[in-house]
C-alpha positions in Angstrom: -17.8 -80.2 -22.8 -14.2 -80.7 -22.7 -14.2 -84.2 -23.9 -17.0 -82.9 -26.3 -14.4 -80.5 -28.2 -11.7 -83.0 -28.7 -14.3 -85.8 -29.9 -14.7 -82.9 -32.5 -11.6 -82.0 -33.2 -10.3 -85.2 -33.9 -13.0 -85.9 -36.4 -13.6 -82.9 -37.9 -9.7 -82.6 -39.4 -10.8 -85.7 -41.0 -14.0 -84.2 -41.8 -12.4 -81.2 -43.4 -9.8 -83.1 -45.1 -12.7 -85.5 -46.7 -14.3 -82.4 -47.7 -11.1 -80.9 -49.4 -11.0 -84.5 -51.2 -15.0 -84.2 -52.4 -14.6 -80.9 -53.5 -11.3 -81.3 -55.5 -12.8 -84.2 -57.4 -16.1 -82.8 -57.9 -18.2 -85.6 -56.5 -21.8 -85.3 -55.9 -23.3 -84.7 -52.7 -23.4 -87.2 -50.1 -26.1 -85.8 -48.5 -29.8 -86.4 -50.2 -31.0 -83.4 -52.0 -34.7 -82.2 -52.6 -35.9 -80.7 -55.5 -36.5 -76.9 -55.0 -40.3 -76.0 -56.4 -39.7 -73.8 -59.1 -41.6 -70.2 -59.5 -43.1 -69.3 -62.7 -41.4 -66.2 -64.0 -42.6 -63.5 -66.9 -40.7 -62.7 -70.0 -38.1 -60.3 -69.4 -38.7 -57.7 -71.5 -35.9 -55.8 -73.1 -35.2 -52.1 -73.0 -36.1 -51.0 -76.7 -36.2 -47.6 -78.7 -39.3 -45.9 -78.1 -39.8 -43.3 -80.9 -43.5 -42.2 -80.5 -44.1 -40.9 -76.9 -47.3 -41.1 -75.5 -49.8 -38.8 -76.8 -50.0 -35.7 -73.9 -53.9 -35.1 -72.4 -54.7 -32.0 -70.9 -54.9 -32.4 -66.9 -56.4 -29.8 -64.8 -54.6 -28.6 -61.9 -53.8 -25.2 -59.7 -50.9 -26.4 -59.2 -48.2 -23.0 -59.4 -44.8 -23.2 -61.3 -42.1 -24.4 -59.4 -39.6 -21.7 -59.7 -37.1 -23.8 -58.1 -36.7 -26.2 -61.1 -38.5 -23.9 -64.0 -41.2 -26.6 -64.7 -45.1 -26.1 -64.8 -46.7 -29.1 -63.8 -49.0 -29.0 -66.9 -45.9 -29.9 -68.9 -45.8 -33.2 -67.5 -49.0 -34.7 -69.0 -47.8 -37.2 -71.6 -44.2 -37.6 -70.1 -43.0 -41.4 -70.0 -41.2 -42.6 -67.2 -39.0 -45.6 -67.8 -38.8 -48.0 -64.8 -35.8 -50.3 -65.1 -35.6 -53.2 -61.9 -33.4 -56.4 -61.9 -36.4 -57.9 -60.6 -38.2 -60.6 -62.6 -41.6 -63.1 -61.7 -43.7 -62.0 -59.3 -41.5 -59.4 -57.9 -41.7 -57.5 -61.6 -45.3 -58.4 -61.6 -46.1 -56.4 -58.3 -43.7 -53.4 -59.8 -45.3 -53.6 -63.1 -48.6 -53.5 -60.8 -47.7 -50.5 -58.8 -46.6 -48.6 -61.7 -49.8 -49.2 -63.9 -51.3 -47.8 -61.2 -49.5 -44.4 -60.4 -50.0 -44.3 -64.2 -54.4 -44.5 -63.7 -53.9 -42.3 -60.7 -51.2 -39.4 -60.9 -53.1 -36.0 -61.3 -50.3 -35.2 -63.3 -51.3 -37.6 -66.3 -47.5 -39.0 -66.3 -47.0 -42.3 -67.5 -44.5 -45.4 -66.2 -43.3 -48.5 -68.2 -41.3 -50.9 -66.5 -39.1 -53.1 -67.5 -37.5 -56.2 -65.6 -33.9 -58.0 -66.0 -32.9 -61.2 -64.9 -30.4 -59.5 -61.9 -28.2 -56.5 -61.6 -25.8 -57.4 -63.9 -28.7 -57.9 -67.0 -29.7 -54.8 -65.9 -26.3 -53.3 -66.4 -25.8 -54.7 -69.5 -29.1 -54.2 -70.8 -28.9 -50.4 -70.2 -25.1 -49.8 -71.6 -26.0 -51.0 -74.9 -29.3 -48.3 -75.1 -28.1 -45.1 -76.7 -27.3 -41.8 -75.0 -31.0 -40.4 -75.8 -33.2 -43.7 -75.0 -31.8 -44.3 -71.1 -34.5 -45.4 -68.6 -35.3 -42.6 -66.3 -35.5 -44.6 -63.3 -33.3 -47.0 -62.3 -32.9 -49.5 -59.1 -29.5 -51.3 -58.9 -27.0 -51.3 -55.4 -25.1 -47.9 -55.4 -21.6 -49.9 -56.2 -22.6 -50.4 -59.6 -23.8 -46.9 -60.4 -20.6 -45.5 -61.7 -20.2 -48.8 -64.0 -24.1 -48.1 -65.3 -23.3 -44.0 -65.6 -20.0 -44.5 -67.1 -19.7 -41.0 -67.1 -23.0 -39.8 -67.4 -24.9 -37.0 -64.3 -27.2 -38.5 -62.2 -29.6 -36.1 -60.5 -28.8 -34.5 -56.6 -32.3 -35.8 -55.2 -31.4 -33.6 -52.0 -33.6 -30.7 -53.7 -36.6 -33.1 -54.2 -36.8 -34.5 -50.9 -36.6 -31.3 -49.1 -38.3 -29.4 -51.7 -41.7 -27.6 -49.7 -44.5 -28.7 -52.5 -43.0 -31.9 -54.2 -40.8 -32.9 -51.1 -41.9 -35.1 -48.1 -43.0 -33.2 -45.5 -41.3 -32.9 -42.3 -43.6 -35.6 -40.4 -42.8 -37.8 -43.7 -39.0 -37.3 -43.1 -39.0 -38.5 -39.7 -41.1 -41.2 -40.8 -38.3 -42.5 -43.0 -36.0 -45.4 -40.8 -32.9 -43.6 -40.2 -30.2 -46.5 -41.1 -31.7 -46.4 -44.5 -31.2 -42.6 -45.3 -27.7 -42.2 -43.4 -25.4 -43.8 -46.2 -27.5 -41.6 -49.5 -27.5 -38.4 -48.0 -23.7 -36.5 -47.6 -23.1 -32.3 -47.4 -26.8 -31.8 -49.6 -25.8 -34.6 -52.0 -28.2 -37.7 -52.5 -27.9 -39.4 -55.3 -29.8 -42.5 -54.8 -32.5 -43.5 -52.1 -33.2 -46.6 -50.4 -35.9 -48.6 -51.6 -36.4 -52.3 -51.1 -33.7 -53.2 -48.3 -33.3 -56.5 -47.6 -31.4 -57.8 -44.0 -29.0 -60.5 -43.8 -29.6 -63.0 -40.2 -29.6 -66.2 -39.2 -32.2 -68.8 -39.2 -32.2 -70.8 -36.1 -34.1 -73.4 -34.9 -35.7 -73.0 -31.8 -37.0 -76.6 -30.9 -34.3 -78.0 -31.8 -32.1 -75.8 -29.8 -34.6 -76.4 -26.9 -33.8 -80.0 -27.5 -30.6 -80.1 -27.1 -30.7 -77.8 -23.5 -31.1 -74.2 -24.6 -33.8 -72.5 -23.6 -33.0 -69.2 -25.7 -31.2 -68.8 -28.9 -27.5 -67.9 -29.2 -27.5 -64.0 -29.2 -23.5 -63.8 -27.4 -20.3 -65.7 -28.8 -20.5 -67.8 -26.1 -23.6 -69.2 -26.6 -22.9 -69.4 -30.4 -20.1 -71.4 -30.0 -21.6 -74.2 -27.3 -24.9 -74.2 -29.2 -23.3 -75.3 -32.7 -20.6 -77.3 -30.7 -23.4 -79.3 -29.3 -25.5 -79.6 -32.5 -22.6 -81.0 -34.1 -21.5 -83.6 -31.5 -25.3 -84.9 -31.5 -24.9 -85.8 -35.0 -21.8 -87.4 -34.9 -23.8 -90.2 -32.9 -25.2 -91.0 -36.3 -22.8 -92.0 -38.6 -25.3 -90.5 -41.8 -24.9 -87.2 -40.4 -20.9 -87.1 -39.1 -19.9 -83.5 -39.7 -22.8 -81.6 -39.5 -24.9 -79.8 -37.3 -24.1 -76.3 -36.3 -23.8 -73.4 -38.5 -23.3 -74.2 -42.1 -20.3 -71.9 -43.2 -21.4 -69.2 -46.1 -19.1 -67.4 -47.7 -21.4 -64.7 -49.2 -19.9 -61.4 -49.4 -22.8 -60.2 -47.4 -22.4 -62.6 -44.7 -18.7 -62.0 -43.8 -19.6 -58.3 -43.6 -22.2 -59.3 -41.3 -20.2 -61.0 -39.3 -17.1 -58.4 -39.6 -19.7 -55.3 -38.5 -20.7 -57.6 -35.4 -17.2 -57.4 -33.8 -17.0 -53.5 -34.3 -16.0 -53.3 -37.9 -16.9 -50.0 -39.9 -17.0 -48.8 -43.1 -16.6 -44.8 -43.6 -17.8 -43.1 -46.5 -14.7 -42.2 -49.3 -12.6 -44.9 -47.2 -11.5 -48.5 -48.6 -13.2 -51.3 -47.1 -10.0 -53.0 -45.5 -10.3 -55.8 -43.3 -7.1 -55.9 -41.9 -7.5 -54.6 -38.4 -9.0 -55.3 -34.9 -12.5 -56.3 -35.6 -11.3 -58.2 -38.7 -8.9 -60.4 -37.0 -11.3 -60.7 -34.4 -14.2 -61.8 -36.5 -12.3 -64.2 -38.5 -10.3 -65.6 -35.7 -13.2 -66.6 -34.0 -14.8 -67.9 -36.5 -11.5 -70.0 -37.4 -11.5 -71.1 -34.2 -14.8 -72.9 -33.7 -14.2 -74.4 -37.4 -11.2 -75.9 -36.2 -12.9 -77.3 -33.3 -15.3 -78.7 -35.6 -18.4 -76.7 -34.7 -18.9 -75.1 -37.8 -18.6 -76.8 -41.5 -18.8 -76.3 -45.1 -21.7 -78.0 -46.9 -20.8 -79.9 -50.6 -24.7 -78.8 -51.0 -25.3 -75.0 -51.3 -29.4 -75.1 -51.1 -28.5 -74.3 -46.9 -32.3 -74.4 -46.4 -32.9 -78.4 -47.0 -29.5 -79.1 -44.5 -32.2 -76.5 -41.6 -35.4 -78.5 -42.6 -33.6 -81.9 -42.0 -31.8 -80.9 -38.3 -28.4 -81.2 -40.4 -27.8 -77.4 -39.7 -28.8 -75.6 -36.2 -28.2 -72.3 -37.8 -27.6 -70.8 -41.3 -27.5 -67.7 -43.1 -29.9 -66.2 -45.3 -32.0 -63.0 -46.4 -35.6 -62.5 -45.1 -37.0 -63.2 -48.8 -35.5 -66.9 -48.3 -38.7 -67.1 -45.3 -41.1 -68.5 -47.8 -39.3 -70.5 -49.4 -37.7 -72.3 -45.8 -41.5 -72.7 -44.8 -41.8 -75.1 -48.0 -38.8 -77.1 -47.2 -40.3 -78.1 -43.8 -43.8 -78.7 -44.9 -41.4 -81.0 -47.3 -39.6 -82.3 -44.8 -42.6 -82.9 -42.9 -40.8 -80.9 -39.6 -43.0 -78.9 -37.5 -40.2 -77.2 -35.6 -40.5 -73.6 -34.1 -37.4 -71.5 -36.0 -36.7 -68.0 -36.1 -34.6 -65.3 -37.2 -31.8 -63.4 -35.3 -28.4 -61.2 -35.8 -24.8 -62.0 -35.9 -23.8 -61.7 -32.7 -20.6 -60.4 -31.4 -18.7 -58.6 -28.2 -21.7 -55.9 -28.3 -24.7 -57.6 -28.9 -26.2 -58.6 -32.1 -26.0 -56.7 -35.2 -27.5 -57.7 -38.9 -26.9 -56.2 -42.6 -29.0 -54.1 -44.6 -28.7 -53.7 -48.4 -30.1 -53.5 -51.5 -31.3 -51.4 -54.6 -31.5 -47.9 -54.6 -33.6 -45.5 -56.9 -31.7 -43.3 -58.7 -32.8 -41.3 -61.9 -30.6 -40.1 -65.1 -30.2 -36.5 -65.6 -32.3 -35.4 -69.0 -34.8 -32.9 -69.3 -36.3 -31.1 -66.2 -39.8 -32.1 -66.8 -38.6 -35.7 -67.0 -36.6 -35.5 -63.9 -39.3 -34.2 -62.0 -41.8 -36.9 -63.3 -39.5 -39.5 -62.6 -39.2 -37.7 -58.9 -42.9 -37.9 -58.5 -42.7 -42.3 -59.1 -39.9 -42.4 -56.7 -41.9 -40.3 -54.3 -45.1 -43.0 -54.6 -42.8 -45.7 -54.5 -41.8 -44.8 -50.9 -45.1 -44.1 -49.6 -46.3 -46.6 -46.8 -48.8 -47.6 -49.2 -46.0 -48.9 -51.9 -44.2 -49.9 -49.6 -46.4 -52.4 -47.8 -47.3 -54.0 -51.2 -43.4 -54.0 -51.6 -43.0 -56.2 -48.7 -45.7 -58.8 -48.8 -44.2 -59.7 -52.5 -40.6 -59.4 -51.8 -40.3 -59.8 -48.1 -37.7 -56.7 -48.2 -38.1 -54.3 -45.4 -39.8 -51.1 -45.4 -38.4 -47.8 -45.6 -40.8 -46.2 -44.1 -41.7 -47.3 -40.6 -45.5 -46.2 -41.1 -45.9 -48.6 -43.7 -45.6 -51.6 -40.7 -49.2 -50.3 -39.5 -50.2 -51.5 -42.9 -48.8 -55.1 -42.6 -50.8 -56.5 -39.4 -51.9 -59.3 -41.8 -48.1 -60.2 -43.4 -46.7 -59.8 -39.4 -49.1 -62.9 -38.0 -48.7 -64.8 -41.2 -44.7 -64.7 -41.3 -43.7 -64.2 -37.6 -39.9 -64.6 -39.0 -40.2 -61.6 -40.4 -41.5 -59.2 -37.9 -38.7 -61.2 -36.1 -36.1 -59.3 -38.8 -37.8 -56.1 -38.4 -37.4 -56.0 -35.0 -33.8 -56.2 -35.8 -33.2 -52.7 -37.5 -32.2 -51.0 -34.7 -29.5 -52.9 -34.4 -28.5 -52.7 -38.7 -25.8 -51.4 -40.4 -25.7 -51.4 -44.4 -23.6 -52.6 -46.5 -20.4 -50.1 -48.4 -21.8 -48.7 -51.3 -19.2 -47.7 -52.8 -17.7 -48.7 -56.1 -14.6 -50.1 -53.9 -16.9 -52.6 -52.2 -17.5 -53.9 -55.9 -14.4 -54.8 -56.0 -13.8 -55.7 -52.9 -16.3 -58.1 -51.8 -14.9 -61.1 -53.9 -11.5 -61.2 -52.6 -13.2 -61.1 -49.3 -14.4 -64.2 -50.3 -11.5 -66.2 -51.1 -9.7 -64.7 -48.2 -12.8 -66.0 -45.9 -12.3 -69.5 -47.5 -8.3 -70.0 -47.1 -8.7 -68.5 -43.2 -11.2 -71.5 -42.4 -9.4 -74.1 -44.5 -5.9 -73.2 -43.0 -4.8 -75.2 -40.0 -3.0 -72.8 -38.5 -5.0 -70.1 -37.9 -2.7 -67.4 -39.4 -6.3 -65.0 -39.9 -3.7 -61.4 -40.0 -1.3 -62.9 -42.7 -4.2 -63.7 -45.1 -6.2 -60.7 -44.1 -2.9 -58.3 -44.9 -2.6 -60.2 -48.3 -6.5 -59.4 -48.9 -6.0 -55.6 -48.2 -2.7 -55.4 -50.4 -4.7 -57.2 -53.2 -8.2 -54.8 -52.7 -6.0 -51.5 -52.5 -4.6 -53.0 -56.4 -7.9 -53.4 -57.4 -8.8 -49.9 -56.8 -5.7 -48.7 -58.4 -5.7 -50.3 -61.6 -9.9 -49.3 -61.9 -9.1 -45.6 -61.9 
């Protein structure tokens, strides 16, 4: 193994210096690419205006007055709720599906228009230019862009809906809820968002390939990580076509530096910064400096990761549980039959993975609106929704009934009952409005440790604290 790492060290400075010389001069990728199917996508509509509300239709119901928030339930016949999602394609199409039909089949006779964006930041931008009076009442974007969307304007305290005895979720339906996904909205009676499509950050792995080159199990300790990708590479060195590649593909996704930052012991506490200069960051990135400059790891002039898995170039690499349909096509391209999976990041402790995503929050206005748009979220989180939820967007559910309801989607896409199984062992990602600024730093900081050839991980981390703690200064 010994002679293994310096065969790699040797040629992967040269490797890493060829690659500083690609990317500087913006040369096409050496490797062969293959062209990604593309998805047909519906027209984004635009948040407009609406002057003429829906006409209101008697409903019959014994439903009392909730004293609580002063509204009778018979004044929410004809109230519009206005659904705004950064989703767009078939995503949008199952939202616009679920809320045509809490529109047929609410007792209440409220009705739900949604409207998709092409990403959070449309979505952002989209809803800043609507005036004061025409704001969606529901909105799903990651809580770090809230106070950018609000600029100032109340969002509702949802901790009186939930718990509320008649509109709330009962007890049993409490529980029910996956803890990890509750513990960051909820803080001294104050919720201002709720979870609602989470999606995890892993690592694909491929299993008979890993078996092939001696390991019977995948890498879940450092150790194993480190031999497993160090091996991986080596064997491709003995083709000159694929020199330099082989273990994990390098990704410098926000989302995956946290990932691998929380697996060495990392936190995050709520109001704090999200510094990494300290133990677990100098860990994290030390280690993963180290097995880059032993050649084990590498950065890939192509960013579609998937193709580099499908063609053996790349043991490992990481990716969200809604790239799982899309890595079934590249093998079926690729014509490879190998067994992969998913796992977590591992670290001193054991594995961990990330969990993030849009939350629900809804726009202070009038109480019967509130309440209406309380009732959507509500159906939205029912196992029901939430099952639908999954099979189109391969998130994870909130609510761990909704599993029962997947048997079906489980057998189909073993990888990602694989990522379910993996919750226990979740944390989520800051959402803070700090962690917007943070993250792309991070990012840059992530690149200059693995390119360095030194290895001097606490100098750049202290620089990347010094420049996040300026950020949040000059945003208030």
């Amino acid at each position: 193994m010994q002679d293994r790492l310096q065969y790699l060290r040797k040629n992967g400075l040269a490797c890493m210096l060829l690659v500083l010389f690609v990317l500087a001069s913006c040369s096409p990728n050496v490797f062969p690419e293959i062209a990604e199917p593309t998805s047909t996508q519906i027209q984004v509509n635009t948040l407009v205006h609406t002057a003429t509300p829906a006409p209101k239709t008697p409903t019959a119901t014994s439903t009392p007055i909730l004293a609580a928030m002063d509204v009778d339930p018979d004044e929410l016949a004809g109230v519009i709720v206005r659904f705004a999602h950064p989703w767009v394609g078939e995503k949008a199409e199952m939202l616009e599906r679920l809320a045509r039909e809490f529109t047929k089949t609410n007792p209440w006779g409220i009705h739900v228009q949604a409207y998709p964006h092409g990403g959070e930041t449309a979505l952002v931008n989209s809803v800043m230019q609507l005036p004061d009076d025409d704001l969606p009442t529901v909105i799903a974007v990651p809580a770090y862009l809230r106070s950018e969307l609000m600029n100032g304007k109340p969002a509702v305290n949802l901790h009186a809906y939930f718990n509320h005895p008649d509109w709330g979720f009962s007890l049993e339906e409490r529980e029910d809820f996956t803890p990890v996904f509750l513990t960051s909205f909820d803080a001294e009676d104050q919720v201002s968002t709720l979870p609602f499509a989470p999606q995890a950050t892993v690592l694909f792995y491929n299993r008979s390939w890993g078996q092939a080159l001696g390991f019977p199990e995948a890498p879940h300790d450092l150790d194993a990580f480190r031999t497993q990708n160090c091996e991986a590479t080596f064997t491709n060195w003995q083709d000159a076509a694929k020199g330099g590649t082989g273990g994990w593909v390098i990704n410098l996704d926000a989302r995956v530096l946290v990932s691998w930052y929380y697996a060495f012991g990392g936190t995050f506490s709520k109001g704090e910064e999200p510094l990494f200069n300290n133990l677990a960051g100098r860990d994290a990135f030390g280690y993963l400096w180290e097995i880059k400059n032993q050649g084990c790891i590498w950065f890939a002039l192509n960013p579609n990761h998937q193709a580099y898995f499908a063609d053996r170039l790349a043991l490992l690499y990481a990716g969200q549980l809604d790239q799982i349909p899309t890595q079934m096509g590249w093998m079926e391209t690729a014509g490879n039959e190998d067994d992969w999976t998913v796992i977590g990041f591992p670290g001193p402790a054991g594995e961990q993975i990330l969990v993030e995503g849009p939350e629900l929050f809804i726009m202070a206005g009038a109480p019967e609106n509130e309440l209406a748009a309380w009732l959507f979220i509500k159906y939205l989180l029912a196992p029901e929704a939430q099952a639908k939820l999954v099979e189109s967007l391969f998130t994870l559910p909130v609510r761990e009934s909704a599993l029962e309801l997947l048997t079906k989607f489980k057998t189909d896409y073993p990888q990602w009952e694989q990522g379910t199984a993996l919750v226990d062992t979740a944390n989520v990602l800051p959402v803070s409005e700090a962690w917007g600024l943070a993250q792309w730093p991070l990012q840059d900081a992530a690149n200059r440790i693995l390119q360095d050839e030194n290895g001097d991980v606490s100098s750049y981390l202290a620089q990347l604290d010094a420049l996040i703690l300026d950020l949040i200064d000059s945003s208030q």
